[in-house]
NUVEXSE-815637 format. One record per residue (C-alpha): x, y negated, z negated; chain. Coordinates in Angstrom, 2 decimals, padded with zeros to 5 digits, m for minus. Layout:
<atoms>
X,Y,Z,A
...
</atoms>
This chain:
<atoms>
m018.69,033.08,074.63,A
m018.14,035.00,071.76,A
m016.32,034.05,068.52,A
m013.37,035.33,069.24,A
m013.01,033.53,072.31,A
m013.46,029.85,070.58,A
m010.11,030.45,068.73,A
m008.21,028.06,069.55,A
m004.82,030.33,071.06,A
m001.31,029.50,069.56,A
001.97,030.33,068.42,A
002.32,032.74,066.00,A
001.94,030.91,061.93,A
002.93,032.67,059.04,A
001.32,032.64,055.56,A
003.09,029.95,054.10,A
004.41,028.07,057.10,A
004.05,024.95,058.48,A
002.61,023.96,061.52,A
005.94,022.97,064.32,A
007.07,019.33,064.46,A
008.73,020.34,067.45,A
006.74,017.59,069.40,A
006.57,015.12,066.59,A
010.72,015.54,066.82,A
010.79,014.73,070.65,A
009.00,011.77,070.38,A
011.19,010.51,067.79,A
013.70,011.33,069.92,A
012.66,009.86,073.43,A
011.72,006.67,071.46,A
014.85,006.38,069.83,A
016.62,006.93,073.64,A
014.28,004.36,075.14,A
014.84,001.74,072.37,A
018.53,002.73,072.95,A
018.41,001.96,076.99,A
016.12,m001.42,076.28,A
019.54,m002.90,073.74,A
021.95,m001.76,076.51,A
020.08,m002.65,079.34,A
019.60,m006.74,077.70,A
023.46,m006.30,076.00,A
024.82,m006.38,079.84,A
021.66,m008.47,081.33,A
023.34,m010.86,078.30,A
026.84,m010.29,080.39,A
025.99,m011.10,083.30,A
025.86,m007.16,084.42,A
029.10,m006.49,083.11,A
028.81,m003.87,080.64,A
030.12,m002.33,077.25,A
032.90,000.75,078.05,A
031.97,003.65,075.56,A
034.85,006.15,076.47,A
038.43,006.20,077.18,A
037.61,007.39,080.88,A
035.70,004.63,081.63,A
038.23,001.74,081.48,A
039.28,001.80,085.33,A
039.40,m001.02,087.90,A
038.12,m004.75,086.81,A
037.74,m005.11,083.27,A
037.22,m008.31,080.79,A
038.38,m008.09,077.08,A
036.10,m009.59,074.89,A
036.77,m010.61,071.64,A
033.78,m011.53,069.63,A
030.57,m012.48,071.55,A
030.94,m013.47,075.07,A
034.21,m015.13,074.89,A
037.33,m013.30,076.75,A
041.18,m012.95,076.69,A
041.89,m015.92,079.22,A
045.29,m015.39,081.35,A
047.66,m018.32,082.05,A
049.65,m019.49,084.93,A
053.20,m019.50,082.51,A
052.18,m015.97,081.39,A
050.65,m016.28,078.34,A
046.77,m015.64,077.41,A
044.25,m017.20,074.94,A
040.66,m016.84,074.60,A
038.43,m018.70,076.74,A
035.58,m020.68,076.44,A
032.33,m018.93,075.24,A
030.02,m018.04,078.03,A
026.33,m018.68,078.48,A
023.72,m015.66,078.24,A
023.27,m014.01,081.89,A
027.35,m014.87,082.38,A
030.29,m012.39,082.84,A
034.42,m013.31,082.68,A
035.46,m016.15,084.71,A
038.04,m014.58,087.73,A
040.91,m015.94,085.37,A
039.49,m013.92,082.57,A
039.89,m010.86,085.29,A
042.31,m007.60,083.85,A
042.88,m004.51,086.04,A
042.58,m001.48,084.35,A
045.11,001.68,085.09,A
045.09,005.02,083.93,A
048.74,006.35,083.09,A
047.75,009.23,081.53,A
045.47,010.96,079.05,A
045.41,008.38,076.66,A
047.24,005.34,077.83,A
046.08,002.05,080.49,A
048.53,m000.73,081.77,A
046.62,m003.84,082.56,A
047.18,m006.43,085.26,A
046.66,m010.03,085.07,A
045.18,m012.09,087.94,A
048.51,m013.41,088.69,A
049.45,m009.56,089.87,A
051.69,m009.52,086.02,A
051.31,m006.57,083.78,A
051.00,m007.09,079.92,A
053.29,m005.84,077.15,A
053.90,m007.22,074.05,A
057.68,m009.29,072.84,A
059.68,m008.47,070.10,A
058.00,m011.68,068.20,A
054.42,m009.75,068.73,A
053.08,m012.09,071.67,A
051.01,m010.63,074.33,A
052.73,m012.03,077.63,A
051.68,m011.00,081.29,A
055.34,m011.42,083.18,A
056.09,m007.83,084.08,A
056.06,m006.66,087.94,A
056.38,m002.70,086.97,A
054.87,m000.80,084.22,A
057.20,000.95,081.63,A
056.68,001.41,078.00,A
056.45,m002.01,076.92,A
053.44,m002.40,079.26,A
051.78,000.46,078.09,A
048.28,000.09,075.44,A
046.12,003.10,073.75,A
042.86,002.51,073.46,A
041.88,003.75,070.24,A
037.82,004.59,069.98,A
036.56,005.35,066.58,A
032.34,004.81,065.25,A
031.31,002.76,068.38,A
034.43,000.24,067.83,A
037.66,000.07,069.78,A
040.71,m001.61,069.48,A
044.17,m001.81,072.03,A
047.55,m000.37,070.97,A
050.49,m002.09,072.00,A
054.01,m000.41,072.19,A
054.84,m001.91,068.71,A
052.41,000.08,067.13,A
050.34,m002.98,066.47,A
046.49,m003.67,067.53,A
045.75,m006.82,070.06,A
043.84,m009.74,068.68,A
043.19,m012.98,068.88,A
045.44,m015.86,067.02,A
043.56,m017.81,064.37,A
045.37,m020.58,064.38,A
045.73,m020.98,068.38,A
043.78,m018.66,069.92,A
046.83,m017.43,071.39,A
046.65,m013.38,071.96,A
048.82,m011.45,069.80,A
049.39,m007.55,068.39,A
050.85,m008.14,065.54,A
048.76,m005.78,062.76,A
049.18,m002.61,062.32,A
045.57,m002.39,061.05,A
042.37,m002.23,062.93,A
040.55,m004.48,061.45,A
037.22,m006.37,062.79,A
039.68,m009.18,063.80,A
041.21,m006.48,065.80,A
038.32,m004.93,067.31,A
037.74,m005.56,071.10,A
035.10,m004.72,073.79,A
035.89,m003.37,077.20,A
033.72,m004.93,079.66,A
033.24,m003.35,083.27,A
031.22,m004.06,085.99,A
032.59,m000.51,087.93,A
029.70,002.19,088.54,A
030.40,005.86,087.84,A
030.94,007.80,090.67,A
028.16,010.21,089.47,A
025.68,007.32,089.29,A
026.16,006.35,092.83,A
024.11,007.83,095.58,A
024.55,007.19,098.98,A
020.75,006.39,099.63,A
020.22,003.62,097.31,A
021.48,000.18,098.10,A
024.83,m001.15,096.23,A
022.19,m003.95,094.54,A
020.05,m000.83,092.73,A
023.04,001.25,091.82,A
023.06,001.35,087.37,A
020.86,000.47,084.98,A
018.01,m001.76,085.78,A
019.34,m004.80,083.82,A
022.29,m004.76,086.26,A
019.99,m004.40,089.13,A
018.53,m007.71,088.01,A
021.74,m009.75,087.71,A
022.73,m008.17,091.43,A
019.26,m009.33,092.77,A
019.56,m012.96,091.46,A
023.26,m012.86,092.44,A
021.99,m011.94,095.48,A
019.35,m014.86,095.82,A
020.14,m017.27,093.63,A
019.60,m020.74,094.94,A
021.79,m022.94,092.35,A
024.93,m023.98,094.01,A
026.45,m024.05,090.10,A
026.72,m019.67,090.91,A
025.12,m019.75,086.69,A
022.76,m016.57,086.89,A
019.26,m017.22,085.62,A
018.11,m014.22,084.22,A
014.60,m013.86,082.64,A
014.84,m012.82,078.72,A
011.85,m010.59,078.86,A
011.81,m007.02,078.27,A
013.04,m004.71,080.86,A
009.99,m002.40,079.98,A
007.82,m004.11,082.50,A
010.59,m003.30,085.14,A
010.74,000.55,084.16,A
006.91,000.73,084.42,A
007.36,m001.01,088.16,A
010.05,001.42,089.12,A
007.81,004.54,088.18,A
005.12,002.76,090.32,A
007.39,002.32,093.09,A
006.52,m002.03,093.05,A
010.03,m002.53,091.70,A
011.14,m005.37,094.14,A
007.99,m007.40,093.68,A
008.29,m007.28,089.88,A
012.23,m008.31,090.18,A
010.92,m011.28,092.67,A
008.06,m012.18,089.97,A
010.88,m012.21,087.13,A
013.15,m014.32,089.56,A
010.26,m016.84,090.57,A
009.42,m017.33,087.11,A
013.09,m018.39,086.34,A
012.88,m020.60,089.51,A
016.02,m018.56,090.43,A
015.07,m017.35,093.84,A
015.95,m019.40,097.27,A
012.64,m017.64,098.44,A
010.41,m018.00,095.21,A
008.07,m021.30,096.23,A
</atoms>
């Protein structure tokens, strides 16, 4: 071989330039993206498989309204809401703590209580459910600004949560943190689904977990146990195509499977 040959063949560098970090960049960039899928993936494993809504097109169908962490806008049989209890890790919204999400148009939702009551907000600034027909009292914007979101009401005042009662209210006209609400969903895009994987391994693989233990839980409480490791061990499994015997392992470990020994 002569010398020419052992050069080592390249792109083209300039006198003066520096070698690409073209690669050193996508790294950095798939690593961020993983890290990113790991904190969403244990955020709704944390939920109970109910999971953080992003985008104004994703609040559709059941919904819970979280304020702070893990507790949830609460509806009452005289109409009224409050917040609920908190909720242990691995659970979603009770049913009570149940909304229905519609789309009216571009940029507004009407929600429906469990009692089949639509919310709108009184003159005094209390969030009732009462209504049996949407109008312009019943509808709320959901306004989305650097990862936070807050609710709308016809008043032009945000949603929130009563200090001194817990009693839900919209009564600022500022967004503040007290203000600021999460969407919670349990719906799957329609682009996600496919028609050859089962319902239980439709979404990310943290939700696949909670619908497996749903699925075989053995505790006659219905409390999910779901194990707190990392879901890297289950992406690893899924590439390897053993992705139901590392679920069972995580589920026999938690002692949450009827058909773990």
């Amino acid at each position: 071989m002569s010398e020419y040959d052992k050069v080592r063949s390249g792109r083209l560098l300039l006198k003066g330039e520096k070698p690409s970090s073209h690669k050193k960049r996508k790294r950095k960039k798939e690593g961020r993206d993983k890290q990113e899928r790991s904190t969403q993936d244990d955020d709704v494993g944390k939920h109970g498989g109910w999971w953080k809504v992003k985008r104004f097109e994703e609040i559709t169908g059941s919904i819970g309204l979280e304020f702070g962490n893990q507790t949830y806008v609460k509806a009452l049989d005289n109409g009224l809401f409050t917040l609920g209890a908190p909720h242990s890790e691995g659970e979603g919204p009770s049913p009570e703590e149940i909304l229905t999400a519609f789309r009216i148009n571009d940029s507004k939702i009407a929600l429906k209580s469990g009692y089949g009551k639509y919310l709108c907000v009184g003159k005094d600034g209390v969030v009732t459910g009462r209504s049996d027909a949407v109008g312009a009292m019943e509808q709320w914007e959901p306004v989305f600004q650097e990862g936070k979101m807050a609710l709308l009401g016809c008043n032009g005042c945000f949603m929130s949560v009563a200090q001194d009662d817990d009693s839900v209210v919209a009564v600022s006209k500022v967004a503040r943190e007290d203000e600021m609400v999460q969407v919670r969903s349990m719906a799957t895009a329609d682009n996600e689904k496919s028609v050859d994987v089962p319902s239980e391994e439709q979404g990310s693989l943290a939700e696949v977990e909670v619908n497996y233990v749903r699925k075989f839980q053995k505790f006659q409480d219905k409390k999910l146990r779901i194990n707190k490791n990392d879901h890297s061990e289950l992406e690893r499994a899924k590439e390897s195509g053993t992705l139901h015997e590392a679920l069972l392992d995580r589920r026999s470990k938690m002692k949450a499977d009827r058909y773990c020994k």
